[in-house]
Structure formats: structure tokens, C-alpha cells
N, C-alpha and C positions, 0 to 999 in steps of 0.2 A: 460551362457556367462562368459566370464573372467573380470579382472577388467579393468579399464577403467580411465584415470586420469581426464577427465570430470563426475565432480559428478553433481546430480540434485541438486540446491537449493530448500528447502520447506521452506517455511512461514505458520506458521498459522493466518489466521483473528479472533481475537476471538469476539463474541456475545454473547448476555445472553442465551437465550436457542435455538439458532441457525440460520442459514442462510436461511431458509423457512420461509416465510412469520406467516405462523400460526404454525410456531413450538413451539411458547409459550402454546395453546391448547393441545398441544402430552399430553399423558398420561404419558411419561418417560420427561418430561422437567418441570422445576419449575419457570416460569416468575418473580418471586419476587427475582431472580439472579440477575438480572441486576445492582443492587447496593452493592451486596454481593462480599464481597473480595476474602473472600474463595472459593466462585466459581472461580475467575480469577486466586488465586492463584494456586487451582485445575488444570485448563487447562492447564497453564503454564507450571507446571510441570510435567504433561502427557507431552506435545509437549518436551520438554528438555528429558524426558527417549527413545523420540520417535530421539533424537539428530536433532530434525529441527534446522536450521538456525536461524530462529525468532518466536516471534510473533508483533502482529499487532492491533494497536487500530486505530478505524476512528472515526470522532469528526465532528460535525456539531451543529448548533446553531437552528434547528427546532424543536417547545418544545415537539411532539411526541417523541423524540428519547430515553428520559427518562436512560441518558449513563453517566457515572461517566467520568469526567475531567480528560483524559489521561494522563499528566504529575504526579498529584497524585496518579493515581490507579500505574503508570508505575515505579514511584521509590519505592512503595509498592512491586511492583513484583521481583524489584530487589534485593530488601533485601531476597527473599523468593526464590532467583533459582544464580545458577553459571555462566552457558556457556550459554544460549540462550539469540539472540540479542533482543532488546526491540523498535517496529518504532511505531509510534504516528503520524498521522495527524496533521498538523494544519496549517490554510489558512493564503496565506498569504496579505489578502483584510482588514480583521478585527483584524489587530496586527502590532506590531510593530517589527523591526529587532533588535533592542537592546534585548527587552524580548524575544524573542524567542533565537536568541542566547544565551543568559544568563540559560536560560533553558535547552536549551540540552546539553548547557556542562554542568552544574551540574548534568542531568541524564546522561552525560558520565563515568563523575568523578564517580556518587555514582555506576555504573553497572563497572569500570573497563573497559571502554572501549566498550560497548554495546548494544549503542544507534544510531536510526538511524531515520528521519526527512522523512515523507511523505508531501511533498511541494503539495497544490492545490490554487486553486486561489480562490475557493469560489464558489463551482458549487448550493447553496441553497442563495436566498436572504436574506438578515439581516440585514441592513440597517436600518429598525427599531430599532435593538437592539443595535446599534452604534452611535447614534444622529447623521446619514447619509441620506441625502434627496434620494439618488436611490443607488440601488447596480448596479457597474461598471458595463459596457457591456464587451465581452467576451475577443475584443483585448485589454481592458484598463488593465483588470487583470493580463492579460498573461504580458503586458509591464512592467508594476508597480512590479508582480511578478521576473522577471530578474533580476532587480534592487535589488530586497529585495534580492534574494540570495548571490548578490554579496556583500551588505553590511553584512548578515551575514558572510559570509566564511571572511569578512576581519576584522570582530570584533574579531571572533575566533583566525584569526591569531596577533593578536594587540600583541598577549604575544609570544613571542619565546620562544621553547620548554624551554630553559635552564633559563630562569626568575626568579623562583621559587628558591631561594637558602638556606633556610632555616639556617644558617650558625650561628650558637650561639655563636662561638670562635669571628669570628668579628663583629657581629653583624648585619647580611645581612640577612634579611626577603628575600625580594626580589628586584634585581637590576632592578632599575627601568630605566635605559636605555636599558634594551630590553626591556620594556612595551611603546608600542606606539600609539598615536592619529592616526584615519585613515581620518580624515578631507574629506568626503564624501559629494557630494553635486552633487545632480541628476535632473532630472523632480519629482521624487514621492518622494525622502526621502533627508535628511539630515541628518547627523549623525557623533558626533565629534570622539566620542571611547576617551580611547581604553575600551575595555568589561571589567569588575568585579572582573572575574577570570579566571583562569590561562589555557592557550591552551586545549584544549579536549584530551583526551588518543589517539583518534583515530586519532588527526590532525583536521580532521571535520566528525563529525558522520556523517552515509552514509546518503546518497542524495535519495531521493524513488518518485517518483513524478507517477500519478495514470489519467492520462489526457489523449484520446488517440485519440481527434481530428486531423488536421492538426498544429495547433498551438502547441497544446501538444504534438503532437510527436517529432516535431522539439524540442521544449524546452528541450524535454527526452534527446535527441541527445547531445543537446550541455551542460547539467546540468546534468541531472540523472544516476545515480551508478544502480537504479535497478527500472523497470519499471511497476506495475502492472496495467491489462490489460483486459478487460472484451473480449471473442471470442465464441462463439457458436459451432463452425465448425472446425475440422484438418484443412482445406482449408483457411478458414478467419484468424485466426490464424496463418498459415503457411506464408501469404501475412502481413499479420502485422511485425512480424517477420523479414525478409526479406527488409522490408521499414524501419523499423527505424534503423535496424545495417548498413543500404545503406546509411543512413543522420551521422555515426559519422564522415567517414571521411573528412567530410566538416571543423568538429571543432579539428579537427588534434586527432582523439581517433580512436581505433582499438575495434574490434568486443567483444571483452572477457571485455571490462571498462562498460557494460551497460548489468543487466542481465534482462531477459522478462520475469516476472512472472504470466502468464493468472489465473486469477482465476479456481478454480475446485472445483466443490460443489455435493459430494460424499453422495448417500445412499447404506450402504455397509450392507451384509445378506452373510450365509455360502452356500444359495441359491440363484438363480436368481429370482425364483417365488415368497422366500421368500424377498427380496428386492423388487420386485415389489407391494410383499402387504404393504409394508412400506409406500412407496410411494404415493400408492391411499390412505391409510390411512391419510395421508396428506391433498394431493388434498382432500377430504372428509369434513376437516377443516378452508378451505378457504373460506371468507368471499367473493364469487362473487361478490356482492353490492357494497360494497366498492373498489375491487378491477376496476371494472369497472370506477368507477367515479376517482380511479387517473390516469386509464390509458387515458381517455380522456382528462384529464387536460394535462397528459403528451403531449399528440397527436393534440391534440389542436382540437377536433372532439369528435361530441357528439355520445357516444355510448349508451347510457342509453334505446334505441327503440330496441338494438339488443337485440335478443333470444340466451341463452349459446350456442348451436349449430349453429345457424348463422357467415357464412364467414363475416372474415374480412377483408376490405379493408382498403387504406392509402389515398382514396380519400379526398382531402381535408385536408387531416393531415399537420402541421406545414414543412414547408421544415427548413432542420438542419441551415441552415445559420438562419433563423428564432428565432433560439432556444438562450438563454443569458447563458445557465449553460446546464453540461454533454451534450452536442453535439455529443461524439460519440456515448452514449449512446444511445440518441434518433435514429441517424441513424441505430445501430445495431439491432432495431425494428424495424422498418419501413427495411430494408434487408431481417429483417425475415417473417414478411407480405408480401412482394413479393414472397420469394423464396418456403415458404414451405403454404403460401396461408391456414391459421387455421381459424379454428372456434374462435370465441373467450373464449367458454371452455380451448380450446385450448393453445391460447395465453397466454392465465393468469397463467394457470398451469406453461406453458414451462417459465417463467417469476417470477415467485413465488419463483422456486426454490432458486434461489441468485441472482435474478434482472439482465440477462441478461448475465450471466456467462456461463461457461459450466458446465450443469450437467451428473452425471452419476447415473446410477440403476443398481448395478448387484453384483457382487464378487468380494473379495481382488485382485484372480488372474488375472479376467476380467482387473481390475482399471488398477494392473501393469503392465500390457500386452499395455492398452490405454498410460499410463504415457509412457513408455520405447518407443513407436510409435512416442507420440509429440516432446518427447525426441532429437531421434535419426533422426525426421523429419525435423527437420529447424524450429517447430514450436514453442518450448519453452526451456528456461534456467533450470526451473522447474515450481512451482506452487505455486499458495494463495491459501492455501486450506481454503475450507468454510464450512465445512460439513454445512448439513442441518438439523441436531438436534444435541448439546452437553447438557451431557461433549460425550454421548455413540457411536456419529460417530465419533470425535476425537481417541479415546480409539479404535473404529474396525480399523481404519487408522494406530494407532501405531502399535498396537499387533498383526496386521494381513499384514498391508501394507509394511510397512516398513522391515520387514524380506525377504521380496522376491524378493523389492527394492536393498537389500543387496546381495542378493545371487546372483543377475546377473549383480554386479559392478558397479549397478551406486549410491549408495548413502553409505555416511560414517558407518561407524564400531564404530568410535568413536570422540570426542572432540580432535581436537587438533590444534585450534587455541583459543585463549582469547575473540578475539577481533570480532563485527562483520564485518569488514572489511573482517577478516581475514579468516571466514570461508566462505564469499561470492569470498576469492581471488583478492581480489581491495588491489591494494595498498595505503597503509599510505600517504594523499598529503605533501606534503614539503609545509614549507610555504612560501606562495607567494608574503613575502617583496623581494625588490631587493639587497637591504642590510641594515646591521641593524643600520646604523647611517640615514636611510630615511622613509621617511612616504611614498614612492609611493609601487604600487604595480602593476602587471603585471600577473593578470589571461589570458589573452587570451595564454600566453606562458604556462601558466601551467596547461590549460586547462586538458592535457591528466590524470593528478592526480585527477581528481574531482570522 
């Protein structure tokens, strides 16, 4: 192929020893990573020689997840890599818009421009751990969530780019008539501003939101810069796709402001057969027992009478309205219960791999062959990659994927933007005072810069 001025976006999701469930058991992964820096900063800097776009931390408050505080780990990473963007999870049910804004512009500031904000609303309970009597049901969060965003982007903007004057000859730290209160008063927040410090490099790090309900997808439409997305299927995928670039121009945005990153959770071999031993090697390590007893929690259906080879049905199973957190999740199982009718060996396996993502088994060239399909398909912008054991399927991805990614035009050669706005191709928002002697502001006009 020749080259092509649509390149793929990659992401990396990084985990301690990988995206499979029991890939902390592998003989090639070491579980006591997970709080280890130098593992992270390891990855890191494999996906930066691999030239991805980003990487990726997810953050949740359930005390199995045994996962170091993104913000800390993520300005840790910064100091330790150049050009790759750095997005971080964090809900916005259990925080507040003042701190989080505060946050990621200072992991703006200290990456140069390189930070980017995965918005969720709280798909795990924790209310417990909030002195909260319930955790919100699912439209409360998404409502409250809108809100939050808007009072961050308008803290971020409190400070106009040129604020900042450092001026020793007369004495101007900074003019603080461009620093201003955004006098914010909603249903869920109030908030006086203006923020701490001083506008973000990027204007506002990018927007990433990870929901792919009906709720969520709208929200994507009219908020999110880049969307990540769980699909099994070219087909489902393809239909996702398609529906949420159909919902931006309601909020006056064009197709190229909103990128669809599907997950892709890769076991990659110089052979087929040799990946496929990979693979069962795997499966081999998973704890069916347990695995059983969350999928019925998830399912809301006791499976514990079925036998591994016994079909599954969704008899009985919770219908998604049902559901208070990850709803499209839940639906993307229950689709697959119907359409491909598995044993429950079965299920858990095809679920294991990255919880509902799309996996693959085969060869570098197979993978690029599949990438360049969803590609040039309508089905994706590019991918979350998830491998399913690091650091060693990150590293067959670089050293093997990405060279052939290159050779047929669709992915960089090299670094040449700073910012990650810049290498995703979003533009820098303007900020969205009306002018600078007013406190009002006017996003639905500026919606298309978000």
C-alpha cells in the first residue's frame, strides 16, 4: 500500500502482568509488578519506541484491584519518557471538579502537554468508601457527570493563555485580570474558581470517555475527543462506529473530533499453532470456580449446577436496563450468549481474554492484516491495545506489528507532534470565555473544539 494521511491511533492499556485473567500465573509474567514502577516504566517506554499515541491507566476503588494511584504513577512516567500521551481514569461520582482539574493540568504542565482524562461515572459501587448512603443509579451519574465536565473545562479556562507574565522588570508575576471566577451553580456542583494554576498546555487535555451504553454514547458524541470501546465482532464494531459518529452532528462536530478506539487484546507467535499453544496455555490457568461465580453475579443467574461443557443460556439473566454500572457490557454478553450459543467453558475462555474485548490468536502479519480490515472498514480510528501477557506481547506488537503497520501507510514513522492533542489531530480548544472583562462562558458555541 502507499501512504495514506489517515494514520491509525494506538493506545496502550497498561496492567501489571497482563490483560488475561490469569496471566499473573504465566510462567513469563511476574504478579508482584503491579506496584513496581519500573515495570510501568518499562512498558512505557517499549509503547514510545513502538511511537503509539498513548498509554493508559484505569482506576477503580474495588480493593482486589491491588493498582497504584494513576495521577502518582502517571507524573512518575512522565519524568521517565518524551512524546507519548499519558490518559488516567477517574470518575466522576467520587471527586470533585476543582481536584481533578487541578490535577491534570499539573500532569499537563509536568508532561508538556501530554495528558489526557478518561471521564466514567463510576461503573463499580463505592459508596462505602465515600460516606455515601447508595451509589447513584445509572442516569444520576451520567447527569452529574455533564455537569462535572463542564465545570472542569471552565476552571481550566479561568486563566487565559497569556496570564502568566512572569515580568521581573515591572514586577508582574501574573495579571490577574485575566485570572477569573467562573461563579458556577448547577443541580450537582457549585463551584466559585478560578483554578490554582495556570491554563493546561493543551487548552484542556484530551476528553476520553470509555461508556458505550445509550447514555454513554450520546455523552461520547457531545463531550469525548476519543472514545474507548469494548466489540467482539468486524460487524458490532462496524455498527458502533457508525452510530456514534451519526450522534455528533447533533452537537455541531464533524466525524474526525471523536476517535473510536475498540479494544484489541493480541496473543501474538511467529506461528499460528505456536500462538494457539499460547493461548491454551492460558486457558489452562484459569480459575473456572471463581470465574463462574462472578459471571453469575454479573448475570444475575446462578450458574454454579452447570458442568464446563454445558450450554449457556441468558434465561433469566438481568435485562441491561436492570443493570446500575457497565451496561453495555453486560449487554455485549448476553449478544454473545445468544449469537454464538457456548458452553460455559466456552464463555469464560472467550471473556477472560480482556473482559469482553476483541481478542486475537495468530501472527504479526495475520493481526495487521485484521487491524488494516477494521481500519479501512468504518469499524475503528485504531485501538486499546490490551495484550494478554506483558511486558512480552507489548514488545511482539512493537517489534513485529508495527513495522508492517508502517510499511502499508497507515501508522507514523515517527514523533512529530508534542502534544497529545496533537498526534491524535484534535485541535487546541480556544478558550471559551466571551471576553476577557466577563465571567460568562459559552460552550455549546464551542462545543466543536472539545
Amino acid at each position: 500500500m502507499g501512504g495514506s494521511e489517515r494514520k491509525l491511533n494506538l493506545n496502550a492499556f497498561l496492567a501489571a502482568s497482563g490483560h488475561h485473567e490469569a496471566s499473573w500465573r504465566h510462567a513469563d509474567t511476574s504478579p508482584e509488578c503491579g506496584v513496581d514502577i519500573h515495570h510501568y516504566v518499562k512498558l512505557t517506554q517499549i509503547a514510545e519506541k513502538g511511537l503509539l499515541d498513548s498509554v493508559f491507566l484505569a482506576d477503580g476503588y474495588w480493593a482486589h484491584s491491588g493498582s497504584l494511584e494513576p495521577f502518582t504513577l502517571l507524573s512518575a512516567l512522565a519524568a521517565s519518557t518524551r512524546h507519548i500521551g499519558l490518559i488516567a481514569t477517574v470518575e466522576t461520582t467520587y471527586n470533585e471538579p476543582f481536584h481533578v482539574a487541578r490535577k491534570f493540568a499539573s500532569l499537563d504542565h509536568i508532561s508538556k502537554g501530554r495528558a489526557g482524562w478518561n471521564i466514567v461515572t463510576g461503573a463499580g459501587p463505592a459508596a462505602e468508601q465515600f460516606s455515601r448512603v447508595q451509589h447513584p443509579k445509572h442516569h444520576e451519574r451520567y447527569e452529574s457527570a455533564e455537569e462535572f465536565v463542564e465545570v472542569v473545562k471552565r476552571l481550566w479556562d479561568s486563566w487565559e493563555d497569556d496570564a502568566v507574565r512572569n515580568d521581573k522588570i515591572n514586577g508582574i508575576l501574573i495579571d490577574q485580570a485575566k485570572v477569573h471566577t467562573i461563579d458556577f451553580t448547577g443541580k450537582h456542583h457549585a463551584v466559585q474558581g478560578p483554578l490554582n494554576i495556570a491554563r493546561p498546555p493543551q487548552g484542556h487535555p484530551v476528553l476520553v470517555q470509555a461508556g458505550s451504553s445509550e447514555t454513554g454514547k450520546d455523552f461520547a458524541a457531545k463531550l469525548a475527543e476519543v472514545i474507548f470501546t469494548a466489540q467482539l465482532t468486524f460487524e458490532e464494531a462496524q455498527a458502533f462506529y457508525a452510530d456514534v459518529k451519526a450522534r455528533l452532528a447533533k452537537y455541531g462536530r464533524t466525524a474526525d473530533q471523536l476517535k473510536v478506539l475498540p479494544g484489541l487484546s493480541p496473543i501474538l507467535a511467529d506461528t499460528e499453532a505456536e500462538a494457539r499453544e499460547m493461548e491454551e496455555e492460558l486457558f489452562q490457568l484459569i480459575d473456572h470456580e471463581g470465574a463462574t461465580k462472578r459471571l453469575s453475579i454479573r448475570l444475575g443467574i446462578d450458574l454454579s449446577n452447570h458442568g464446563l461443557d454445558d450450554r449457556v443460556t441468558a434465561d433469566g439473566a438481568l435485562l441491561t436496563d436492570q443493570v446500575s454500572g457497565m451496561k453495555s457490557r453486560h449487554q455485549l454478553i448476553l449478544d454473545l450468549i445468544e449469537r454464538e450459543k457456548p458452553t460455559l467453558r466456552e464463555l469464560i475462555n472467550r471473556l477472560a481474554g480482556a473482559r469482553g474485548h476483541f481478542t486475537f490468536t495468530g501472527t504479526p502479519l495475520q493481526l495487521a492484516d485484521e487491524i488494516e480490515r477494521w481500519f479501512h472498514g468504518g469499524a475503528a480510528d485504531g485501538f486499546n491495545l490490551m495484550p494478554q501477557i506483558y511486558p512480552s506481547g507489548l514488545e511482539r506488537f512493537v517489534y513485529k506489528v508495527i513495522p508492517e503497520l508502517q510499511s502499508r501507510g497507515l501508522f507514523r514513522t515517527s514523533y512529530e507532534e508534542q502534544t497529545l492533542r496533537g498526534k491524535l489531530g484534535l485541535m487546541r480548544p480556544e478558550n471559551a470565555r466571551i471576553s476577557n472583562d466577563s465571567n460568562d462562558f459559552n460552550y455549546s458555541k464551542k462545543e466543536v473544539y472539545l
